[in-house]
N, C-alpha and C positions, 0 to 999 in steps of 0.2 A: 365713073370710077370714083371710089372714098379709098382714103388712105387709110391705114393702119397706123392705130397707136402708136406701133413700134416706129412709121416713118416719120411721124406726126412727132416722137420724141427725137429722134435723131437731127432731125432739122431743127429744133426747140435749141438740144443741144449745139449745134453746129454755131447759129448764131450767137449762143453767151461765147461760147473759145471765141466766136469773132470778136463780140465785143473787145474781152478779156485779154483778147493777144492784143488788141488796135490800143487799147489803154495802159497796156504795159509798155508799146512802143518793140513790141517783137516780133520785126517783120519776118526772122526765120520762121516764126512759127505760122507768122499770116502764110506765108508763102504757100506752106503745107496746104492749106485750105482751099486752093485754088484750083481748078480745072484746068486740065492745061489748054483749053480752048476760052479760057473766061474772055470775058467783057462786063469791064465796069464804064457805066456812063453818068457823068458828074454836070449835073445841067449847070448854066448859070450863063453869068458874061463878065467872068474873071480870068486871070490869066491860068487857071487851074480849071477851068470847066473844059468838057469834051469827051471824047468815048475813047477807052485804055483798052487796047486791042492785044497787048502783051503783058506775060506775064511781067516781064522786066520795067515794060513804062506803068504797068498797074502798081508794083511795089515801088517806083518812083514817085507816085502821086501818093499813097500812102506813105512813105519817109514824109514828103513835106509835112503832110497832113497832121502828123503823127509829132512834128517838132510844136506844134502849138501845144500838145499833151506834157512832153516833158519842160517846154517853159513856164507851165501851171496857168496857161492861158484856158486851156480848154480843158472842163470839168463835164461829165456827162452820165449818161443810166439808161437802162432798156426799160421802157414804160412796159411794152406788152408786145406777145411776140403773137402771128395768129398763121395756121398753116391751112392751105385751100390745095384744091388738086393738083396744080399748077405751082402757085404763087408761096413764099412766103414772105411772108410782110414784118416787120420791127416799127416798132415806135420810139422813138429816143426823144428823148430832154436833156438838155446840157447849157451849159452858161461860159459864158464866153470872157475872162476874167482882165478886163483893158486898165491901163494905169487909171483911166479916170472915172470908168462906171464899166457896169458888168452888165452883159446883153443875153437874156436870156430867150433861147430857140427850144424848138423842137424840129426835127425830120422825120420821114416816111424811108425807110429801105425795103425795097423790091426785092428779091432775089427769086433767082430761078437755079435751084442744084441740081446737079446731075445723078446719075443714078451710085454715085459714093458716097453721095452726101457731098458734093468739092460746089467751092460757088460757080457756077458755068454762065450766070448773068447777073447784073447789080446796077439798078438806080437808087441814086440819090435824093431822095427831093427836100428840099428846106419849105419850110413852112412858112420862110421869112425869106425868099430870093433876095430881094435887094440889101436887105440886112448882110446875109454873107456877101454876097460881091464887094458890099462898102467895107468888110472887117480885111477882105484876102485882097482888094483895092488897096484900103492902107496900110496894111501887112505891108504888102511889096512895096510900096512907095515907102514906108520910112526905114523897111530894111534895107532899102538903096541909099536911103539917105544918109541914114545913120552910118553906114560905111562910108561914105563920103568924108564926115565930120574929122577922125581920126586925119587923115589924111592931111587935110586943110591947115591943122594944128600943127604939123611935122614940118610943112611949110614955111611955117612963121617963123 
C-alpha cells in the first residue's frame, strides 16, 4: 500500500496544527485533534512518564507539559516531518531555557492517525532520556520546594 499525496499532506498538516496548538498552549484546540480512542505514551522515569489512555489524562499531561511553554522555559521547532504507510514520524529541536544554562534536545514523535486524520497513537522519545528525567526531576522538586518557602516566611 503507498499513500496518496493528498494523505501524505494531510498528516503533514495535522502535525504543524499540532505543533502550533501545543506551542500556543491551546489545549481546546489540542483536544480537537485527538481520537477519541487515542493513546499517548510518554517514556522515561519521571513523575510524567507513562501511557495516557484518556482523552482527559492525555490533555492533563499536555496542560503540565504546556506550562514549561508559557513560563518561556521551553522554546522548540519541527525539523522534518516524514510520512510511511503506517507511521508518521516528526523531528523536533527545542531548548530548554533554566535560570542558569540552557539545554538543548531534540525528539522523535511517533504517531499513528486514524482514518480523520485524529491522533489514534503517540510516542514520545527524547534523544536525551536522562537529560529530560533530571529537567521534569528538578521541575518537581523545586516546584515543591519553592511553595514551601512562602509558607516558612509567614511563620516567622
Amino acid at each position: 500500500m503507498t499513500i496518496t499525496e493528498q494523505d501524505r499532506e494531510a498528516r503533514f498538516t495535522l502535525i504543524r496544527t499540532y505543533w502550533d496548538v501545543l506551542m500556543a498552549a491551546d489545549m481546546a484546540a489540542f483536544r480537537k485533534l485527538l481520537a477519541p480512542t487515542a493513546v499517548i505514551h510518554y517514556p522515561g522515569q519521571n513523575h510524567m512518564s507513562g501511557d495516557y489512555t484518556t482523552t482527559d489524562d492525555i490533555i492533563g499531561l499536555y496542560t503540565r507539559l504546556t506550562q514549561f511553554i508559557k513560563d518561556g522555559v521551553f522554546v522548540g521547532e519541527v525539523l522534518d516531518i516524514t510520512a510511511g504507510e503506517i507511521f508518521t514520524t516528526v523531528i523536533l529541536k527545542y531548548e530548554i531555557r533554566m535560570p542558569i544554562k540552557t539545554l538543548h534536545g531534540r525528539a522523535t514523535g511517533i504517531f499513528i492517525l486514524d482514518e480523520n486524520h485524529l491522533i489514534k497513537e503517540y510516542w514520545l522519545h527524547e534523544w536525551n532520556q536522562q537529560m529530560i528525567n533530571w529537567v521534569f526531576r528538578s521541575s518537581r522538586w523545586f516546584g515543591w520546594t519553592m511553595k514551601l518557602l512562602p509558607e516558612k516566611r509567614k511563620k516567622k
